[in-house]
C-alpha positions in Angstrom: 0.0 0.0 0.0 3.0 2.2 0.8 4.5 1.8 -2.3 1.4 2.5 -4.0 1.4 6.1 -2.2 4.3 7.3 -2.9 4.2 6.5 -6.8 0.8 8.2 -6.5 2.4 11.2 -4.7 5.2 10.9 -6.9 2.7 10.7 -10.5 1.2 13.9 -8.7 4.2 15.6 -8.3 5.5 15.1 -12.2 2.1 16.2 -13.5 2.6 19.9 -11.8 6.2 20.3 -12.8 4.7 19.3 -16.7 2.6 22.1 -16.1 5.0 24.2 -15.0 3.7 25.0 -11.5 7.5 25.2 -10.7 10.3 27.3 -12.3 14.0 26.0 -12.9 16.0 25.3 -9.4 13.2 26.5 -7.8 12.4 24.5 -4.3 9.7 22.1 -3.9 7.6 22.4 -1.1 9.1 20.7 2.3 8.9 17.0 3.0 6.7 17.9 6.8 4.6 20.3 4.4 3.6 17.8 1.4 3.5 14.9 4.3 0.5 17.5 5.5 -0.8 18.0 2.3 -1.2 14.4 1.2 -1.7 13.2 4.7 1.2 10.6 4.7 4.5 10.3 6.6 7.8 12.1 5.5 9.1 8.7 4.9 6.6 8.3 1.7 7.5 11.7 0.5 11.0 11.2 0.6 10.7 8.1 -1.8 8.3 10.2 -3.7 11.0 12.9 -4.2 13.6 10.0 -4.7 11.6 8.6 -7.1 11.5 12.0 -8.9 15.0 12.6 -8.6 16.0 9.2 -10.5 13.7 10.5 -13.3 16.1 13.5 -13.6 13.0 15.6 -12.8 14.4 16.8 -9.8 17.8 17.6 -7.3 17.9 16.4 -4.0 20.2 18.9 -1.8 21.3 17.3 1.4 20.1 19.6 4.2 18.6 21.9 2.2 15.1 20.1 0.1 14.2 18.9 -3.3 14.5 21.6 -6.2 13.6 21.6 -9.8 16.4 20.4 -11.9 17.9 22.8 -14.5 18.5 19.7 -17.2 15.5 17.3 -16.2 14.5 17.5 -20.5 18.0 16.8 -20.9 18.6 14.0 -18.5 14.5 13.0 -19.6 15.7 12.7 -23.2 19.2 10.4 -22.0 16.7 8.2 -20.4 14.0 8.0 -23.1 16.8 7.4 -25.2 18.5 4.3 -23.6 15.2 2.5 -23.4 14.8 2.9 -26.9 18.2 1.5 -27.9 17.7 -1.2 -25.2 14.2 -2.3 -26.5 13.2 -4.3 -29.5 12.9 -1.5 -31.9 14.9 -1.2 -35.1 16.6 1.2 -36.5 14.2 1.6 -39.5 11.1 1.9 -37.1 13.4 4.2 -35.2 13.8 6.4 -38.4 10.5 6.0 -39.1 8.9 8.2 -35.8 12.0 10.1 -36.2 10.7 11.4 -39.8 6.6 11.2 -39.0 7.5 13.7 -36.0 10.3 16.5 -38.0 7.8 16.8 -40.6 4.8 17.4 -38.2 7.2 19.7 -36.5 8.4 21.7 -39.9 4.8 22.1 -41.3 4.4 23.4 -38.1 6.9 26.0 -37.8 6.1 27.4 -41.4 3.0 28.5 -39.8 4.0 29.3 -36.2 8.0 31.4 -37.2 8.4 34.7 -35.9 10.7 37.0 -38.1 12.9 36.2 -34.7 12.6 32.5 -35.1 13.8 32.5 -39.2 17.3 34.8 -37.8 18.0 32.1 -34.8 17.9 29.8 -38.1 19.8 31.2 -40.3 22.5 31.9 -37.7 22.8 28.6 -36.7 23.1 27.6 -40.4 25.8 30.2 -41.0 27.6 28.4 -37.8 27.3 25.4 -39.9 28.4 26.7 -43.0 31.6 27.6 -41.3 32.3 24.1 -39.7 32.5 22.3 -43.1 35.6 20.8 -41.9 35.0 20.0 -38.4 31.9 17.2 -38.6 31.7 16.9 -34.8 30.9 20.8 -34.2 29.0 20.6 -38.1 26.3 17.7 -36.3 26.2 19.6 -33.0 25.1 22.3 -34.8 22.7 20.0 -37.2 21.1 19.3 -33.8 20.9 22.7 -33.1 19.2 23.9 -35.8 16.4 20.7 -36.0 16.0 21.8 -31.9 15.4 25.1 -32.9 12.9 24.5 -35.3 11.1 22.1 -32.8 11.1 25.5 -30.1 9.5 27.4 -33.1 6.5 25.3 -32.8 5.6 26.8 -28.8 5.0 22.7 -27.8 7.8 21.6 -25.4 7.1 18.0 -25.8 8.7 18.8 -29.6 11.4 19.7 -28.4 12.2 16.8 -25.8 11.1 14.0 -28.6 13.7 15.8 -31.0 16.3 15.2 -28.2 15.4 12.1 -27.6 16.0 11.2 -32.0 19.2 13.4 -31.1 20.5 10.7 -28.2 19.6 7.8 -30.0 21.1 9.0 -33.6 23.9 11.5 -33.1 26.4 9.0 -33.3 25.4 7.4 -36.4 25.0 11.2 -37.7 28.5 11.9 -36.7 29.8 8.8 -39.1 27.8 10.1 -41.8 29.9 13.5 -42.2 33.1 11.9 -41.4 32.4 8.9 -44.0 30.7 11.1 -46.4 32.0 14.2 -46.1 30.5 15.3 -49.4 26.8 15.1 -47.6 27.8 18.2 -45.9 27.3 20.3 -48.9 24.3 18.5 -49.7 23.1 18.6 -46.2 23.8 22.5 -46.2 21.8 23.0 -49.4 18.7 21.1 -47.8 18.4 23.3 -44.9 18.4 26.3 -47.2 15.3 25.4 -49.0 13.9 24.3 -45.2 14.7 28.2 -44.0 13.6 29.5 -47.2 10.1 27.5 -47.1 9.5 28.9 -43.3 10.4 31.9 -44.4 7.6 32.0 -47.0 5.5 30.1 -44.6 5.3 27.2 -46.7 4.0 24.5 -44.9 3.9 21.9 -47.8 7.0 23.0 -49.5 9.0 23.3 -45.7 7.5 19.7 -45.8 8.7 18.4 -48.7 11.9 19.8 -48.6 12.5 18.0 -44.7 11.1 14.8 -46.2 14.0 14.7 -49.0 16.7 15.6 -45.9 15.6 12.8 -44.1 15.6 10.2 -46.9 19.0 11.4 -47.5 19.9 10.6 -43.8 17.6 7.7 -43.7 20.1 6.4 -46.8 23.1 7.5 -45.7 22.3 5.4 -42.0 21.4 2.2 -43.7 24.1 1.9 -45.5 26.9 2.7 -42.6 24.7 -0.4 -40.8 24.9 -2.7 -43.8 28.2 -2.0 -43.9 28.9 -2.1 -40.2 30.6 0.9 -39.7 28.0 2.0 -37.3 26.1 0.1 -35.3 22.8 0.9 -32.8 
């Protein structure tokens, strides 16, 4: 029964940091003031609160309480990550939600850009232009410019989900631009016509043009794993 409380407490507890009933690093209420609240003992809301912190969702600070962690989306996305390259998904289904949710998210963000969302774009894709010869910093940035389109859209689970892609892939992105150094170019030239359709707010064109990056990086993934170059 205990152990059903504080998973309840716990389920509680995640739903209003969702909602953003807390800000970053802020503290949680007190252990002897949830205790009150939910009319249990400390001793349940301490495993609720551990329970939270093993999620990444929050920072337990000896002597001083439970606070909001600064990187739970990060540390959320690690996690969500490992299970999927633990589980019994392949890479080609893993591609495939990878693809059905950056072209939900471009469509969107031809409709949703602000004149302030297209310049965070293009700077991040001058960045790139500039680390041509350095594929490490050229897929960090890659990551930050499909990231940024994800933020365009205003819906925060976008963003963690593209993180998530992020973990499982980056690696195997990596190999691509040091294998194939030559998709770099062609990579570059694909997020052109992306900016370029947001720009016009072109949600079928912004579209298309993602669903031809991603076929090239769908491509360019299988045949690193047929080869085993890279492996999952």
């Amino acid at each position: 029964m205990e152990k059903f409380l504080y998973s309840d407490i716990a389920g509680q507890l995640e739903k209003q940091i969702r909602r953003n009933a807390f800000t970053t690093d802020e503290k949680l209420p007190s252990e002897r003031f949830l205790s009150q609240q939910y009319g249990v003992s400390r001793n349940v809301i301490r495993e609720a609160l551990r329970t939270l912190s093993e999620r990444g969702l929050v920072e337990i600070r000896i002597g001083k309480g439970a606070y909001l962690s600064a990187h739970r989306d990060e540390q959320m996305a690690a996690r969500l990550g490992d299970v999927i390259c633990n589980g019994t998904a392949t890479l080609s289904e893993i591609l495939e939600v990878r693809e059905a949710l950056e072209l939900t998210i471009v469509e969107k963000s031809a409709v949703c850009s602000t004149a302030e969302d297209i310049a965070r774009l293009k700077k991040i894709y001058a960045a790139m232009g500039k680390s041509r010869c350095d594929p490490e910093h050229f897929v960090a940035l890659d990551e930050q410019f499909h990231l940024e389109l994800a933020t365009t859209c205003g819906n925060s689970l976008f963003v963690l989900l593209t993180n998530v892609f992020y973990h499982v892939t980056d690696q195997k992105l990596f190999s691509i631009s040091r294998l194939f150094p030559e998709r770099i170019e062609s990579a570059q030239e694909e997020h052109k016509r992306i900016i370029r359709s947001i720009e016009t707010h072109d949600g079928t064109a912004a579209r298309e043009n993602m669903k031809i990056h991603l076929r090239d990086v769908r491509e360019d993934i299988e045949k690193m794993s047929v080869s085993g170059k890279s492996g999952l």
